[in-house]
Structures are given as structure tokens and as C-alpha cells.
C-alpha positions as CSV (number, residue, x, y, z in Angstrom):
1,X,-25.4,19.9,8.5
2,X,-24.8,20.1,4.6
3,X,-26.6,17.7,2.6
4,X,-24.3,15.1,0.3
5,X,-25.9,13.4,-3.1
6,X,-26.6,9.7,-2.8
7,X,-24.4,9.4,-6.0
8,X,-21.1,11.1,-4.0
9,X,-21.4,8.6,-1.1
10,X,-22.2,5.8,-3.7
11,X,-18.9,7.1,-5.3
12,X,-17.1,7.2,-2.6
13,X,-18.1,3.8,-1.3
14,X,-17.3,1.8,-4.4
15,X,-13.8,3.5,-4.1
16,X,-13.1,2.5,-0.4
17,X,-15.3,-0.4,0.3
18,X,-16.4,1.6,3.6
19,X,-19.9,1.5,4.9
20,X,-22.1,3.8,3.2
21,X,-23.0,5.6,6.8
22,X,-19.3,6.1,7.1
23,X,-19.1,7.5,4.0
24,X,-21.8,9.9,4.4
25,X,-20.1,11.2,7.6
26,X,-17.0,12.0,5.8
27,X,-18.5,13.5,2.5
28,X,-20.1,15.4,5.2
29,X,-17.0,16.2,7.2
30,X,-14.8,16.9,4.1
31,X,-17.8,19.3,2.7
32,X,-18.3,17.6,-0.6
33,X,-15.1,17.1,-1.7
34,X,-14.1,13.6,-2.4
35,X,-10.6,13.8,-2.3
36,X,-10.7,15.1,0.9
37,X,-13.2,12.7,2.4
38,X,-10.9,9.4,1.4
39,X,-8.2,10.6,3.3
40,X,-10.7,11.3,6.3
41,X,-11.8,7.3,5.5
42,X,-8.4,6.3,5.2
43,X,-7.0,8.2,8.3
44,X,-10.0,6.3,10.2
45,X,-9.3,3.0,8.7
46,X,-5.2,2.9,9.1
47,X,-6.6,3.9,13.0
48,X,-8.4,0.3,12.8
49,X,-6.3,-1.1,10.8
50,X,-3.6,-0.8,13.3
51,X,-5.2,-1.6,16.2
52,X,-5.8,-5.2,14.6
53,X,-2.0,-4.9,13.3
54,X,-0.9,-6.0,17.1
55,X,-3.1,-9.4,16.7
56,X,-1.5,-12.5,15.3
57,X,-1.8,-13.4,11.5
58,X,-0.5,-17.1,11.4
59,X,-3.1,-18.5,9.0
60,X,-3.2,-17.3,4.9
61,X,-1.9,-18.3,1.6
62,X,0.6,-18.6,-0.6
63,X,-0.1,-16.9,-3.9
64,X,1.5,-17.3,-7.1
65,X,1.2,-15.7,-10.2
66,X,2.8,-16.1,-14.0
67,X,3.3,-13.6,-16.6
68,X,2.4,-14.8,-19.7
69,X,5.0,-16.8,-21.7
70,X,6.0,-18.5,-18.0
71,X,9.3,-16.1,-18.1
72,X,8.2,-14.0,-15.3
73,X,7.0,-15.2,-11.6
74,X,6.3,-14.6,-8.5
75,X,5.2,-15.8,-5.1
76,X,4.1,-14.5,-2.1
77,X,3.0,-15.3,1.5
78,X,0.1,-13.8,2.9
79,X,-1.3,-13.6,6.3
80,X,-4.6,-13.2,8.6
81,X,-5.8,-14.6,11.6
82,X,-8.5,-17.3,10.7
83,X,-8.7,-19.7,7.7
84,X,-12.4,-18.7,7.2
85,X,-10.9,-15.4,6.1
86,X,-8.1,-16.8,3.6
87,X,-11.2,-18.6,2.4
88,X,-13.0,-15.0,1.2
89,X,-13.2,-13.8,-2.0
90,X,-11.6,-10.6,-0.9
91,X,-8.9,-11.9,0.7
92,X,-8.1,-14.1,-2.5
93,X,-8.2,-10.9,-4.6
94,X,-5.8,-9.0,-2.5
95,X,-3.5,-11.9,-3.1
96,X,-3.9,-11.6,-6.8
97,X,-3.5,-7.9,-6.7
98,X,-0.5,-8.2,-4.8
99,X,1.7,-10.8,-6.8
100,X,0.6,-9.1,-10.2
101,X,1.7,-5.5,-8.6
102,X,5.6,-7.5,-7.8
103,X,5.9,-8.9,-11.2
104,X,4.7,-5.3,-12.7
105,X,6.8,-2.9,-10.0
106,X,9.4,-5.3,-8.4
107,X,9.7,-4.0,-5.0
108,X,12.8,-5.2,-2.9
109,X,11.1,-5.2,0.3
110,X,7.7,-5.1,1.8
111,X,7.8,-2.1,3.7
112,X,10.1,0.8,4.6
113,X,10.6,-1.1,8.1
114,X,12.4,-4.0,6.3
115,X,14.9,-1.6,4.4
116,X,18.7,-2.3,5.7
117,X,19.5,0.9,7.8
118,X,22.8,1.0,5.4
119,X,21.1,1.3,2.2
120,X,19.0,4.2,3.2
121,X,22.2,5.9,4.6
122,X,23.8,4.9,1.3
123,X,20.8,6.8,-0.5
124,X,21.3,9.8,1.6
125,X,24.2,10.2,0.9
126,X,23.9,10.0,-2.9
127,X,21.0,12.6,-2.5
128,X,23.4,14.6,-0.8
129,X,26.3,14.5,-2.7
130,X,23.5,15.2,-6.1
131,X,22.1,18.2,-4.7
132,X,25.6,20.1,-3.4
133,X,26.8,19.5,-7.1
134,X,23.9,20.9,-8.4
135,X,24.8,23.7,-6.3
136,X,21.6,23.8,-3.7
137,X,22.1,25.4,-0.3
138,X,22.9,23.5,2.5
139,X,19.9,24.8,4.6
140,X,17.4,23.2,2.3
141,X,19.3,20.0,2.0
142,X,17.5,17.9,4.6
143,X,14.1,18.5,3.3
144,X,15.1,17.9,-0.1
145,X,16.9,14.7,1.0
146,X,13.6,13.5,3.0
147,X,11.7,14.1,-0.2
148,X,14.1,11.7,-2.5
149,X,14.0,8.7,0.4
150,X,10.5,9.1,0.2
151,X,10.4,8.5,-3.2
152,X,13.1,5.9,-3.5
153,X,10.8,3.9,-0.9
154,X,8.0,4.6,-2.8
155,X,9.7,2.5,-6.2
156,X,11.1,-0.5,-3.6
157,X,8.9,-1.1,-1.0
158,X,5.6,-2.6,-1.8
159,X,3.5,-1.1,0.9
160,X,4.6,2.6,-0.2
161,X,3.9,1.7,-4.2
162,X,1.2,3.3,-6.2
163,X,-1.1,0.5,-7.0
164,X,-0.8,-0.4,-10.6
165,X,-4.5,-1.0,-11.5
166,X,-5.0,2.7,-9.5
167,X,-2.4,4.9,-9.5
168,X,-4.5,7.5,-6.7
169,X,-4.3,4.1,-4.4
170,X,-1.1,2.9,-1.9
171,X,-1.0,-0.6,-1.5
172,X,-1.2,0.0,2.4
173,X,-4.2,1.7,1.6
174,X,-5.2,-1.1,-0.6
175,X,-4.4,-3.8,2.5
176,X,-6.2,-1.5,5.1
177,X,-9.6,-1.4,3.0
178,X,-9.4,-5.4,2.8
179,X,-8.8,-5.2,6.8
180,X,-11.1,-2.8,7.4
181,X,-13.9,-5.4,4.9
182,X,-13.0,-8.6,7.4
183,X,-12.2,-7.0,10.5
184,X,-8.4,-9.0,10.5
185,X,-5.0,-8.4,10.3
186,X,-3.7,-8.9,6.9
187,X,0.0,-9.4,6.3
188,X,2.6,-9.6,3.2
189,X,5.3,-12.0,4.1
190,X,7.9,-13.4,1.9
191,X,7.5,-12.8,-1.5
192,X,10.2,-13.6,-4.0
193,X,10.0,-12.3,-8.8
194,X,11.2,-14.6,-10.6
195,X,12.8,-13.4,-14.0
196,X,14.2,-15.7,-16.6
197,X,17.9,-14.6,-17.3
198,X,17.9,-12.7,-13.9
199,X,20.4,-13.2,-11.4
């Protein structure tokens, strides 16, 4: 078994919020490499994450947050299972996170789920149309068309964002470490930015 510094499963603790056992495992697992052991953490904790994603999260809170100069808002619902846990500290900070990152990236939706089956077909199609005028074959179309729907739900779907105060971290990600932390389902409902002068 290769040995792993304390300071590496420190590291990668502070960067996951996973237990520091679990961490050690995975340094271990990934031989050293950090990178590598986070997406061994994260593959386990989305495989919590979603077993707790069937349960029902009717409890939570409604979080707001203003830009300064009041000309930018926004508010969101959130959701868990118990009111003890819209009561933590954690879950109160996900909140935060959450409405600053839709007044900085102004997602559409909340997840690639909620995207209207005609808009993504509309995007395709754009793709398409793009990449036979810039004279790509036709073979590698599909796979270049997959790679721009991934991106285009990457800038409108909040789940699939980068994560404004870390770039390296997905928002899912960022939900499924605070799941992972309280051991419930956490939820983004509704959320609605506010813009003055917006339509």
C-alpha cells in the first residue's frame, strides 16, 4: 500500500469536505495525485448523493441576495428534508453561494433536465449549420455538436456552471459535498435575477 503525506489528505479534505479516512483511501487509490483522487471522491459522493436524491426535500429556504447599488437581485428556493438542516451553517452558505453565482453567471435553468426539448434542438441545429459552413466533415459532426451542447448547458444551466468563487468546482459538485456533509437531499428550486432595465 503506498503511503500518502498527512498534508495531501489535509489538502484534499479542505477541498471536498469528505472525511479524512475517505480521503486517505482515495489519495491512495489515485496514487498521489490529487486531481485524480477528487474525481474518485466525487464519483463516490454523486453515488450518495443520488441515492438520497429519491427522498423528499419539502422543507428549506428562500434565499435572497442584492448586488450592491440594489440594481441587481435575486431569489431562490432551496430545499432539504428537515428544518434542523435549513437551520445549519452549511446549508445557509450553499444558499449564499448559490444566489451570488445567478446574479454573477445568470443561468436560465437549473439543470440540463429543465431545458425545453426545442431549444436544445434549436442549438443543434445552429451547431450544425456553423460547422458545415466552416467546411467540417459530416462524419465528425455529431461529436463536435455534443461538445457545443455541452458547453451551451454549461453557461445556462446552473448545476453544469463552473462555480465562480472556484472555477475547478461544478455547482453539482458544490450541492453534492453539502449532501454528502448532512446526509440530505438538497434541492435548487425556483430562482428568478432581477436586473433593473431588464425585461
Amino acid at each position: 500500500m503506498q503511503k500518502v503525506s498527512s498534508e495531501l489528505v489535509q489538502q484534499l479534505r479542505e477541498k471536498t469536505g469528505v472525511g479524512i479516512m475517505d480521503c486517505k483511501r482515495a489519495l491512495i487509490e489515485a496514487n498521489g495525485d490529487l486531481d485524480k483522487a477528487m474525481d474518485i471522491l466525487r464519483e463516490k459522493g454523486k453515488a450518495k448523493a443520488i441515492k438520497k436524491s429519491s427522498r423528499t426535500a419539502s422543507e428549506g429556504m428562500i434565499f435572497t441576495y442584492l448586488h450592491m447599488g440594489n440594481k441587481l437581485g435575486v431569489m431562490m428556493e432551496m430545499n432539504c428534508e428537515t428544518d434542523f438542516v435549513a437551520r445549519t451553517d452549511e446549508f445557509n452558505q450553499l444558499g449564499k453561494d448559490l444566489t451570488m453565482q445567478i446574479a454573477a453567471a445568470n443561468p436560465l435553468w437549473a439543470c440540463i433536465e429543465n431545458v425545453p426539448e426545442e431549444i436544445i434542438n434549436k442549438e443543434k441545429e445552429i451547431y450544425k449549420t456553423q460547422n458545415l459552413n466552416e467546411g467540417k466533415p459530416e462524419k465528425i459532426l455529431d461529436r463536435v455538436i455534443d461538445g457545443k451542447v455541452k458547453k451551451y448547458f454549461s453557461d445556462v444551466c446552473l448545476l453544469e456552471q463552473a462555480f465562480i468563487k472556484d472555477p475547478k468546482v461544478k455547482i453539482m459538485d458544490l450541492i453534492t459535498q453539502t449532501i454528502s456533509k448532512l446526509g440530505e437531499n438538497i434541492t435548487v428550486g425556483r430562482f428568478k435575477r432581477f436586473k433593473i432595465g431588464e425585461e
